[in-house]
N, C-alpha and C positions, 0 to 999 in steps of 0.2 A: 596513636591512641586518641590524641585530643580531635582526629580530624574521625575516627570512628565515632565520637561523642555528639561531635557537632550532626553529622550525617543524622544520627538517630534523631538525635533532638526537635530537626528538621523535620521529617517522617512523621515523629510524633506529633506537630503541627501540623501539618499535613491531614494528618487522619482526624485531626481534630476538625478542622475545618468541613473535611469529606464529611463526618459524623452531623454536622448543622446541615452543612447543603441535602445531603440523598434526600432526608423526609421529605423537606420543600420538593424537591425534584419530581418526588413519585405523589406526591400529592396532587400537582398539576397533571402530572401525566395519566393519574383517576378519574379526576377531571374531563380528561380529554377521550374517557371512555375503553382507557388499558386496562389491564387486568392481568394477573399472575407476573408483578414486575419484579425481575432479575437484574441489579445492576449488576455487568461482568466485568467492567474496567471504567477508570475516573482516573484523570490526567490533571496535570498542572501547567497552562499552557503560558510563559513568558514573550510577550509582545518586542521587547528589544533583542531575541533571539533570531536567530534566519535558519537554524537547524532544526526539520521538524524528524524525528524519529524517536522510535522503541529503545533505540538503543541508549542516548543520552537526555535524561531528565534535570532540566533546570530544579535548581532549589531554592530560587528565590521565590518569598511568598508577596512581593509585590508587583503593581503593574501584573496582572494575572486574568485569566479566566480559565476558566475549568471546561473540561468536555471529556466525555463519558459513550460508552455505550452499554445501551440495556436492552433486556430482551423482554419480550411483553407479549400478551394475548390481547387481540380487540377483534369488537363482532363482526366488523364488514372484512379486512382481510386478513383476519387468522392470528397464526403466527408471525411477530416480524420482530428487528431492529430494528433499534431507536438508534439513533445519531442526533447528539445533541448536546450543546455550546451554550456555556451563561457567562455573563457579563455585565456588570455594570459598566462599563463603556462601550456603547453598542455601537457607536462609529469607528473603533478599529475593529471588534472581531465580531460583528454580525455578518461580515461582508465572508467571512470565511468559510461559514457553509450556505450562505446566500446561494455565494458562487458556485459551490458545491452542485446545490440543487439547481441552478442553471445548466452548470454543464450536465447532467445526466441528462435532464430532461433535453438538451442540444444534440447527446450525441444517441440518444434513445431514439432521435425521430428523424437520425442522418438514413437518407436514402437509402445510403449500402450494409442497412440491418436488415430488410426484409424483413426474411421468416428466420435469420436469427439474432439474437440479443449481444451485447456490446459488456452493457453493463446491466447491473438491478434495476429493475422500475422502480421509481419513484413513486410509492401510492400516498405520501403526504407530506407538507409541510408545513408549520405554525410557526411562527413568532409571536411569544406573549411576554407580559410583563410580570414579573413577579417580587415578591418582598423579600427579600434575604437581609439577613444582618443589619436591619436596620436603614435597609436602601432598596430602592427600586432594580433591577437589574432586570438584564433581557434575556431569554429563555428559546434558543431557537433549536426547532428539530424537525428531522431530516427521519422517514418512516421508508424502510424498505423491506422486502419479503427475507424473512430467517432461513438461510439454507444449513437443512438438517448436517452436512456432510461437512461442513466446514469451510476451512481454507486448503490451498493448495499445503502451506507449511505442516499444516498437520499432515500431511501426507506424506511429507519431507521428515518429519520427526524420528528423534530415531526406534521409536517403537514400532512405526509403518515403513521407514524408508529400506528394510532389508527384506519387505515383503514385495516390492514391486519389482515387475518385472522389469527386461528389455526395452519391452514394447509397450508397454505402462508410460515408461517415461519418457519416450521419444513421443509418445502421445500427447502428453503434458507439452514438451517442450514444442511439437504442433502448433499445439493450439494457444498457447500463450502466444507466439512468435502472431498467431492471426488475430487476436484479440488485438495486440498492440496496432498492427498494422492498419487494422480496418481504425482504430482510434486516429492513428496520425492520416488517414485517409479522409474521415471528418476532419480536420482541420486543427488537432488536440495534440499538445505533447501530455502526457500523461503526471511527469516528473517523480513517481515513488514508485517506479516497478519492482514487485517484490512476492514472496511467495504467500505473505500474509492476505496479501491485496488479490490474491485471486481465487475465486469461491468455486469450488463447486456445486451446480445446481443441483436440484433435485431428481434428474433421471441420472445420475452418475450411476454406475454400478460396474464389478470387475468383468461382466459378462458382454455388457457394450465398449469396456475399453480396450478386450481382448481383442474385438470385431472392427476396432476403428480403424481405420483406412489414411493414409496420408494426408489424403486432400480432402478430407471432412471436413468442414467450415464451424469450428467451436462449437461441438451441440454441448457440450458437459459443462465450460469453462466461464465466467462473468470475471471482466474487472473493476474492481468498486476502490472506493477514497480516490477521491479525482479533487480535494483539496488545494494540491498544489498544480493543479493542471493550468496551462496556459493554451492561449490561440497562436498559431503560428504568426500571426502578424500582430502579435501584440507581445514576443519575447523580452525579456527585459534582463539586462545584465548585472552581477552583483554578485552578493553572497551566495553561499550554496544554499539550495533549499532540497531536503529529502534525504532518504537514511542513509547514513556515512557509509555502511556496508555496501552498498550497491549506486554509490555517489560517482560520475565520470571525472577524470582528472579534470579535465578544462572546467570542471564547477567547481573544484578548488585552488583553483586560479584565476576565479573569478568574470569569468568570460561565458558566464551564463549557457541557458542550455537549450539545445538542441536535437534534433533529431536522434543525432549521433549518440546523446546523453541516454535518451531510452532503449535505445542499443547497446549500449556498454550492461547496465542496469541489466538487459535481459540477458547478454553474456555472464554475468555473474551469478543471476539465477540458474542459465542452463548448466553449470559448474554443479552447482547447489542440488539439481533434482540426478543428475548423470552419477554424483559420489557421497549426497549428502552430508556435504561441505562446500564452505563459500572459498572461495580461491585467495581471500584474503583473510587476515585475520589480524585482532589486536587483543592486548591481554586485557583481561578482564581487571589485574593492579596498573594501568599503564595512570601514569599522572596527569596524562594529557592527551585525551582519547582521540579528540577531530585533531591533531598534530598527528598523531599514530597513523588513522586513516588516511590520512593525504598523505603520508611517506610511502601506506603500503601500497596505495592506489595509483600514486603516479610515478612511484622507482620500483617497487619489485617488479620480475618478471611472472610474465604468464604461467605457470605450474599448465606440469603437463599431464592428463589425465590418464589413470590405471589405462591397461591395456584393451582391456576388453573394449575401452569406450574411445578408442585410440583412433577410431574413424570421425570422432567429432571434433578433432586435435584445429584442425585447420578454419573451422567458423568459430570453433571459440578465442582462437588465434585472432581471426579478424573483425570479433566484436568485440574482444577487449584491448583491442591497440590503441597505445598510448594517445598518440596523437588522433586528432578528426582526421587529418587525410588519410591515413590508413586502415579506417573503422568502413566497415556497409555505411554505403548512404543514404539505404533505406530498409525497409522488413520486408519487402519484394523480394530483395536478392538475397535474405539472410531465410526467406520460403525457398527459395530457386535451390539453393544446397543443400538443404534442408530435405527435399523431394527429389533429388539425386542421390540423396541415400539410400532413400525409399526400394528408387529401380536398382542401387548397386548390386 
């Protein structure tokens, strides 16, 4: 009881704080010539953390900075997301979606997009100062286009996930598998692959996804939050970073990530859209949640999926093995079986 007290108590600070910042928030962001602003979610981000996800929220309220997203009308491009980080100390966490907006804008203009897209465009970004509590703090945001239809997860939800077909979700699982790949092809590990993080654009519909073909190259699909993403020659080893649910063993172990990391990551998801369910799971009371995730991720075995889907047995097999040498060593060869299903 005393540890339910503290929780709230928590929260209720929390919402206090929330309750000072948003006006600031949406005042600059009137300023900046938005209009109809909807804040949808506001976070509490701790800097002596290495875990970034949905799933575990720190409660400390110090050492902090907040980040949000809102959704907003403005006159030159319409509808969009906001993506945006405040701070008084803008020499740790400006750099977070600094980066952010580098990497899109990096892999938005890699060669092997052509005529199709990777991730969101990027149509703006500010960093400004503004007065909060008493102190100067730094305000940076990240503007991209609002897609009506969501995320992938919503589609995963279990309100949509017993409407989709067969061939729905071999679709999904397509085109996720090319999104990543064309990413690690730029030169990017992604590090949060997840169903949240993948949007669908705006020509989605169930009448194109009925029609899509194996070897269509993503026309429906975008990967966005590239936060944690790294350059393949700039990896760095250490703590885990990215949501415990879809975290590779070898990143709780501290040997950093790799290729293999966002292949494990997308075997977990392909679990996730084939029975809507993650192949792992921890309780919701467990005392000690990233302990939980690292027992389930790196000793339980692979669950073996319903029958129906019993032809995917063997790539989900080899995207989620334990170890790297037994994992795809790349999204090439996890396409290659992937379009042998296609002709089986």
């Amino acid at each position: 009881m005393g540890n339910s007290a503290s929780n709230l108590f928590t929260i209720q600070a929390l919402q206090r704080q929330f309750q000072k910042l948003l006006p600031i928030i949406t005042q600059e962001l009137v300023a900046q010539h938005f209009s109809e602003i909807v804040h949808q979610r506001i976070a509490q981000q701790n800097h002596e953390k290495s875990i970034n996800t949905q799933d575990i929220k720190t409660q400390n309220i110090e050492n902090t900075s907040y980040q949000g997203l809102t959704r907003a009308q403005h006159p030159q491009f319409g509808q969009v997301m906001i993506k945006w980080q405040l701070s008084a100390d803008a020499y740790h966490t400006s750099p977070d979606l600094t980066h952010e907006a580098d990497v899109l804008a990096t892999v938005n203009a890699s060669l092997i997009v052509k005529d199709n897209a990777i991730a969101p465009p990027l149509l703006a970004h500010h960093c400004v100062n503004v007065q909060i509590l008493e102190s100067s703090q730094q305000l940076v945001i990240l503007v991209m286009p609002y897609y009506f239809n969501g995320s992938l997860a919503v589609q995963l939800s279990e309100r949509n996930q017993h409407s989709l077909t067969a061939l729905q979700k071999h679709h999904f699982i397509m085109q996720s598998a090319c999104l990543i790949a064309n990413v690690h092809q730029a030169g990017w590990l992604h590090n949060d692959i997840k169903p949240s993080n993948i949007l669908l654009d705006s020509s989605f519909d169930d009448a194109l996804l009925s029609n899509a073909g194996g070897s269509s190259i993503m026309p429906n699909l975008l990967l966005t939050d590239f936060a944690l993403a790294e350059r393949f020659n700039e990896l760095k080893e250490g703590s885990p970073a990215g949501t415990p649910a879809y975290l590779a063993p070898e990143c709780w172990q501290s040997q950093g990530a790799t290729v293999q990391s966002d292949i494990y990551a997308f075997g977990v998801m392909m679990v996730e859209i084939l029975t809507g369910r993650r192949p792992f799971q921890v309780s919701a009371h467990s005392n000690d949640k990233l302990k939980a995730w690292a027992i389930q991720h790196c000793q339980q075995p692979i669950p073996e999926l319903p029958l129906e889907y019993s032809h995917y047995q063997c790539i989900v097999d080899k995207a989620l093995a334990k170890w790297v040498e037994g994992r795809y060593q790349d999204l090439d060869k996890v396409l290659i079986d992937l379009r042998l299903l296609d002709n089986s």
